[in-house]
N, C-alpha and C positions, 0 to 999 in steps of 0.2 A: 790774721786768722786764716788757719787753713778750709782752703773751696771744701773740704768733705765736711767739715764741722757747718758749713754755712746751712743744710735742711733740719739741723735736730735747732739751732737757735732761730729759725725760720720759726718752726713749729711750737717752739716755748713763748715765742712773741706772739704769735696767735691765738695762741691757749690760753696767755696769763690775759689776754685783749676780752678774751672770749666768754672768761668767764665773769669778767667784772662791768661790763654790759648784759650778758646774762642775767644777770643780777637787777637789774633796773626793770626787766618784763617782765625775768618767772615769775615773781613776788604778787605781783599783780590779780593774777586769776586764783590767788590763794587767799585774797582780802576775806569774801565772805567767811572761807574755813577757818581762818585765823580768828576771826570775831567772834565765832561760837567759841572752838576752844581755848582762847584768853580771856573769854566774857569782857571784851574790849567795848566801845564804840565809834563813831564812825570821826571821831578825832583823832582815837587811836591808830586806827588803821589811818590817816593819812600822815602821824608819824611814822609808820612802817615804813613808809617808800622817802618821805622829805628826810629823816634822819639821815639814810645814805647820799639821795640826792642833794641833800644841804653841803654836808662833810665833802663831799666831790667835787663841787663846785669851791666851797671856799678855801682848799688847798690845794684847787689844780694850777694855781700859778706859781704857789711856791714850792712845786714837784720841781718844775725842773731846776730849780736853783739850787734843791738839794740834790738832785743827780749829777749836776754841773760839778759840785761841789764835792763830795763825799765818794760819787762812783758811778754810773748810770747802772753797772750789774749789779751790785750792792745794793742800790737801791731799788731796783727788780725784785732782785730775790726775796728782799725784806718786805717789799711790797708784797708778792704774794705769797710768802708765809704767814705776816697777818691777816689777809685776808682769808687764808683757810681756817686762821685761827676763831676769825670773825665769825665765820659760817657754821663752826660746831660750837661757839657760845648760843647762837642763834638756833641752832638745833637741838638742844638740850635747855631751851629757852622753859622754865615754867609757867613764868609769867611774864605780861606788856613789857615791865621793867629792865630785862634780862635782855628778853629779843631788841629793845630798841639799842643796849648796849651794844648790842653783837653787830647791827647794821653801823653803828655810829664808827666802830673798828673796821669794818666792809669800807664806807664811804673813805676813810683816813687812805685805806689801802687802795683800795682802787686810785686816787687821786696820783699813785705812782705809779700803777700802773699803764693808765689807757697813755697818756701824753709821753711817759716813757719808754714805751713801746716806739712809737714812730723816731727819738734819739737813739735807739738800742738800731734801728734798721739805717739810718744813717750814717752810722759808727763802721758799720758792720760791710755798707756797700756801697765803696766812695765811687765805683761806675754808674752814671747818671740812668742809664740804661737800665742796667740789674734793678738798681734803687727803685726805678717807677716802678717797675714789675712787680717788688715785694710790698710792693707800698701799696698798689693796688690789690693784689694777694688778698691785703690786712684788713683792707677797707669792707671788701669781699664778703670776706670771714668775719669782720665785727656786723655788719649787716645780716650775716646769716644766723645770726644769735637773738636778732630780733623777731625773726621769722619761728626759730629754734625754742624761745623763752616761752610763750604760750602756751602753746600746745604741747609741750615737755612738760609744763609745769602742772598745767591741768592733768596732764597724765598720771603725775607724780603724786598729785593729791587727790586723786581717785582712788588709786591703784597701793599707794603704799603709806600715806600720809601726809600732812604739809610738812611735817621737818626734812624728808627727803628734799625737799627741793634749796636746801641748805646741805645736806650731806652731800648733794650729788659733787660739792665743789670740792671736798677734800680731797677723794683720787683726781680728780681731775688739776690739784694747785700740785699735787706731791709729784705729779709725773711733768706739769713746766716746769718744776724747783730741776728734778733732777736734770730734764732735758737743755735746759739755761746753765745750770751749774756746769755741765760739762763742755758744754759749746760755748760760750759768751766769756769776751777777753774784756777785762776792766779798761777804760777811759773817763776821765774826769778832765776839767777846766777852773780848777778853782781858781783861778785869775780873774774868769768871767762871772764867778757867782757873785750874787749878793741878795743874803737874807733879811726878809722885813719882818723881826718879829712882833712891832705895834702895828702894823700895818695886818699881817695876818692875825693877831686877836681880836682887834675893830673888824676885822671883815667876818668874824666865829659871829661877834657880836650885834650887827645891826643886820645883818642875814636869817640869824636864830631868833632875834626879838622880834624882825616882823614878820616870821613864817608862822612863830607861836601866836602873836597879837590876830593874825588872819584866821587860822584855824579856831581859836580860842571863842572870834565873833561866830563861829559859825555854832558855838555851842552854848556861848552866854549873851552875846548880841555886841553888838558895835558899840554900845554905850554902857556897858559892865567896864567897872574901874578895872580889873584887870587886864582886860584887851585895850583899854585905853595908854594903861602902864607898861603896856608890851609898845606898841606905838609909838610912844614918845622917847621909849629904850631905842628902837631901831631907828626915827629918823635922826636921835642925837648920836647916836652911835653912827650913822652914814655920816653926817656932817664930821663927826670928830675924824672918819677914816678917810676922809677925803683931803680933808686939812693934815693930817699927816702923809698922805703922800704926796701930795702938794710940795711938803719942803723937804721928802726925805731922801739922799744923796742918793738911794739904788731904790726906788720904792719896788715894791711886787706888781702894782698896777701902774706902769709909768702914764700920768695923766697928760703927757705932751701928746698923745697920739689921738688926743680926743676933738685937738685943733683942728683937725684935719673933718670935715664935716661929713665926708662919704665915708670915714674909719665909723667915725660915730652914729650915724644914721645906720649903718649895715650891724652895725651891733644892735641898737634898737629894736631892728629886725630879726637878728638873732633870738634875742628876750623873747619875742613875740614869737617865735619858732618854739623856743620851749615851752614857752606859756600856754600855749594854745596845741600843739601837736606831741610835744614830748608826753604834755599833763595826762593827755585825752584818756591813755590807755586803762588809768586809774579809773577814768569814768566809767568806759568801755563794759570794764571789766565788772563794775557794781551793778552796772543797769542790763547786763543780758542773764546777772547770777539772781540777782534779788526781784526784777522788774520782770523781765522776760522766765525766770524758774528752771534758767540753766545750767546742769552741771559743770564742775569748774573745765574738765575736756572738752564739752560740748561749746564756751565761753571762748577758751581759746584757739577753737578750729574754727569758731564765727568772726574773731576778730583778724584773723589771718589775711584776709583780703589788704587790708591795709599795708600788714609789712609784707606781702609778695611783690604789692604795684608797686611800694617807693625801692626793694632789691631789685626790680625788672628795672624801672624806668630811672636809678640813680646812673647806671655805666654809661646812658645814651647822653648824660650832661655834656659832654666832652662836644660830642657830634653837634649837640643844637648850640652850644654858648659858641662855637665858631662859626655857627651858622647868624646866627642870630644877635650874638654876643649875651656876656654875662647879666646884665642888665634887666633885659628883656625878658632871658630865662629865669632869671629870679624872680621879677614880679608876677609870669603867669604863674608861678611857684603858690606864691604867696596867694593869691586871687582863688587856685585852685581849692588850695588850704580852706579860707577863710568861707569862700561860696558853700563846701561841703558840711562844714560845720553850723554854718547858717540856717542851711537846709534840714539840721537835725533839731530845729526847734520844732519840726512836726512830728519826730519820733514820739510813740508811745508803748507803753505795755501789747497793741496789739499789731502794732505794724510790722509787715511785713518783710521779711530778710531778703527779700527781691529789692525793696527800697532800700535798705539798712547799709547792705551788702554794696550795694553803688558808692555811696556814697562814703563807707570806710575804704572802699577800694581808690576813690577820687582824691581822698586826703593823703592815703597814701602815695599816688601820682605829684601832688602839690608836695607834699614832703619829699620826696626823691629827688624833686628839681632844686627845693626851697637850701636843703644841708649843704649840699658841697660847692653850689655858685654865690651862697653867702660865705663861707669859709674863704673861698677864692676871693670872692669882692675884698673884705676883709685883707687879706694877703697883697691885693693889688692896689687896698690904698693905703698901705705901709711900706716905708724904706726897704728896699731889697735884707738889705742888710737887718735888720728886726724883724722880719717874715716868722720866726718860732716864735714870740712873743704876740705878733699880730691873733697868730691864730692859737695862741692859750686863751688871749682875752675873749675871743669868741667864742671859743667853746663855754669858757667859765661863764659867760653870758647867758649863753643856750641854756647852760643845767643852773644855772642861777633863776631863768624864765620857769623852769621846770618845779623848784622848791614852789615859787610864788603861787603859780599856776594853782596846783594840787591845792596847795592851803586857802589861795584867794575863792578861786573856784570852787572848792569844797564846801568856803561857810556859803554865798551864796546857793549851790544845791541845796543844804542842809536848813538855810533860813527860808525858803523859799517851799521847800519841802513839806517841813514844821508850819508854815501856814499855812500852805492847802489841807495839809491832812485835819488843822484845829479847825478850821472851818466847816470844812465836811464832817467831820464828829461831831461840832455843834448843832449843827442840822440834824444832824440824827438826835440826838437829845442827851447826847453822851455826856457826862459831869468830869470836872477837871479835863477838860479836852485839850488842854494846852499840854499838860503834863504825857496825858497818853499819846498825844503825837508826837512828844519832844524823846519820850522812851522809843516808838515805832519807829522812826528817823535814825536816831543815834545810834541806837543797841538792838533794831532788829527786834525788841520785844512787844508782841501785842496784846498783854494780858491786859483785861479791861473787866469790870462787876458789872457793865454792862448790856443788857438785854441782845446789843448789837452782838457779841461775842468777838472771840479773835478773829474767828473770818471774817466777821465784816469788817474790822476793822484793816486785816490785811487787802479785803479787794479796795477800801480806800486809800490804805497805802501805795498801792501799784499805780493808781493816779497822780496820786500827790509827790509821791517818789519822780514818776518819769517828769513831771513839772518840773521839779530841780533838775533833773539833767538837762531838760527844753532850757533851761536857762543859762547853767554852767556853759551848755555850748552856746547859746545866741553871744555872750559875752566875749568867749574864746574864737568865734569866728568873727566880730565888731574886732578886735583885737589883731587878729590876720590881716583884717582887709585895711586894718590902720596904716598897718607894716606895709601894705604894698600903693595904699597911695603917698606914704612919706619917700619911698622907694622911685615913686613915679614922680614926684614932684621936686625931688631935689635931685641937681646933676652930679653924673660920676664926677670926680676929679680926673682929668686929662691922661695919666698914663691907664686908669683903667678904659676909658675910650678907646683908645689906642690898643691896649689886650681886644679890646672886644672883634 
């Protein structure tokens, strides 16, 4: 490749990175606007974000085996030509139905994108030198999309609509298509690939049954036969995909690496990274729009604390894990996380964004340390030589924790929710109060024959509501701080001592 062409495919890998994390925030602070005009509920809306989150996670391991194989720019570009294509199904969405196809196509695409991305920079800059450079660049850049997705998106859904925040992806795919098409020289290995395609269907499959099964209890309860029947789809489905990678000659998740106890325990931790910090946003963003009666701009300029502390405090990793070693910085990672989250079991409807504001700012801190010294851990208790593999499974980990998270998380808010609020209606003397809470909860609607009226029943909601989120997070931080006493309590394996 000619050195002048190396800043237009610079900028195409950053762009195609950019905007398929993009995609994982804007989404977020548009849930309430979504829910009025899809007449969805609050099941729906947590397909909106797991559909793409799901599809991400369960083909980001067999991205690179098809870039390996087929092309790594072929598979870029196709990458994110679907994924434009994704974002104007999704914006022309009329209904749940429509939109969740368009993210289902988003998630497919992105899975070649983000991991793609770092082989396309590899390919591109075999000086070890240049290489960190761009690689830091990207990391850079995909962080600033976190910061970027909020408060863009609430803009965007103020100001011109929620489909906008789907349109804004097509000029922005059609200028990496052309910027990649002209700069980026095809490389493949198909020597080195090998595709699993039972192993990638079991993985569609016990991933989807139990994000529906979780979700499902939060709408019909844990012991409705269907969410039972989703349940027992997903653990027979885990067990069938685990048994075929077991004996499969090239599986997608090679399970040798899981011997290794500091591989496995730092993924564990990963899980717990999505689950608990990836998920939050989803909450974030329901409880300052619905709870607190803020606009979707006003939502995601409050949420911002969070992704500025973990871009400020993610580049200083380097400085403290030498200081300190990976280890150490990972678990005050994790503690940071899990402490803050804790602490938001005193959030409610009236507290104050002086306390609010702390504390999304401290998760963010804990996440900033938590991403890249687990990704590293991860890398440094695998073979030199499988370091790209190490750190697919972690990531696929991370946004694997992320689907759970959202849908686990969710039924508990939503059950938890639907309690307090029947309780409190019952006291007021309200009839079928299970019904008008489980409508107020779900769909946001509080029409009642009763004496109380809608407002009363919405100042009961903002109670009973913020009680679900005191929960979702007491969970989501117990889950943090799991991660960092299994972190503390089980030793690295000796070359990561030795990094440290």
């Amino acid at each position: 490749m000619t050195t002048s062409r190396r800043p237009m495919l610079v900028a195409a890998v950053y762009l195609g990175t950019f905007i398929a994390v993009l995609d994982v925030s804007i989404v977020n602070v548009a849930l309430p606007t979504l829910q009025r005009a899809l007449d969805t509920d609050l099941a729906g809306l947590q397909w909106v974000v797991d559909s793409y989150t799901l599809c991400l996670s369960a083909f980001m391991l067999s991205a690179g085996a098809i870039s390996d194989r087929y092309g790594r720019k072929r598979s870029w570009m196709i990458g994110v030509g679907v994924f434009t294509l994704g974002s104007a199904i999704c914006a022309a969405a009329p209904n749940l139905a429509v939109l969740l196809t368009g993210r289902v196509v988003q998630g497919i695409a992105g899975a070649l994108l983000i991991p793609g991305a770092l082989s396309i920079l590899v390919q591109a800059f075999p000086d070890t030198r240049q290489r960190a450079s761009v690689i830091g660049g990207w990391s850079s850049f995909t962080a600033l999309s976190l910061i970027v997705g909020p408060i863009l998106g609430g803009t965007l859904v103020d100001l011109v609509g929620w489909q906008s925040i789907f349109l804004i992806n097509l000029p922005l795919g059609a200028i990496a298509m052309l910027l990649g098409g002209s700069s980026m020289q095809e490389t493949a290995h198909p020597e080195h690939a090998a595709l699993d395609p039972a192993g990638q269907l079991l993985s569609i499959v016990w991933l989807g049954a139990l994000t529906f099964a979780f979700i499902e209890a939060g709408e019909a309860g844990w012991t409705a036969p269907l969410t039972l029947s989703a349940l027992a789809v997903g653990i027979i489905g885990l067990a069938a995909f685990l048994t075929v990678e077991a004996r499969a000659r090239k599986p997608m998740l090679p399970l040798g690496f899981f011997r290794d106890t500091s591989f496995t325990v730092t993924n564990v931790a990963s899980f717990a990274l999505g689950f608990a910090s990836y998920s939050s946003v989803f909450f974030f963003s329901l409880f300052f729009q619905q709870v607190q009666g803020m606009s979707p701009v006003m939502a995601g300029l409050h949420m911002s604390p969070q992704f500025i502390a973990q871009v400020l405090v993610a580049p200083t990793t380097g400085r403290l894990t030498a200081r300190f070693g990976h280890r150490v910085v990972m678990i005050v990672g994790y503690l940071l996380l899990g402490g803050s989250m804790l602490a938001m079991f005193r959030v409610g409807a009236e507290t104050s964004y002086a306390y609010f504001g702390t504390l999304l700012a401290i998760t963010g801190i804990g996440t900033g340390l938590a991403i890249p010294t687990t990704s590293a851990a991860a890398m440094l208790s695998a073979p030199r030589e499988r370091s790209g593999m190490a750190s697919a499974i972690v990531n696929a980990t991370r946004q694997t924790g992320t689907a759970i998270g959202i849908a686990l998380l969710g039924a508990f808010m939503s059950q938890r929710a639907i309690w307090l609020l029947t309780d409190g209606l019952e006291l007021a003397g309200v009839s079928g109060a299970a019904d008008v809470a489980r409508a107020a909860v779900s769909r946001h609607d509080f029409a009642t024959d009763a004496a109380l009226g809608e407002s009363g029943v919405q100042v009961l909601f903002l109670d009973a509501y913020a009680g679900g989120f005191q929960l979702a997070m007491l969970v989501a931080g117990a889950v943090s701080l799991l991660a960092a006493i299994l972190l503390l309590v089980v030793r690295s394996r000796p070359q990561l001592a030795t990094a440290q």
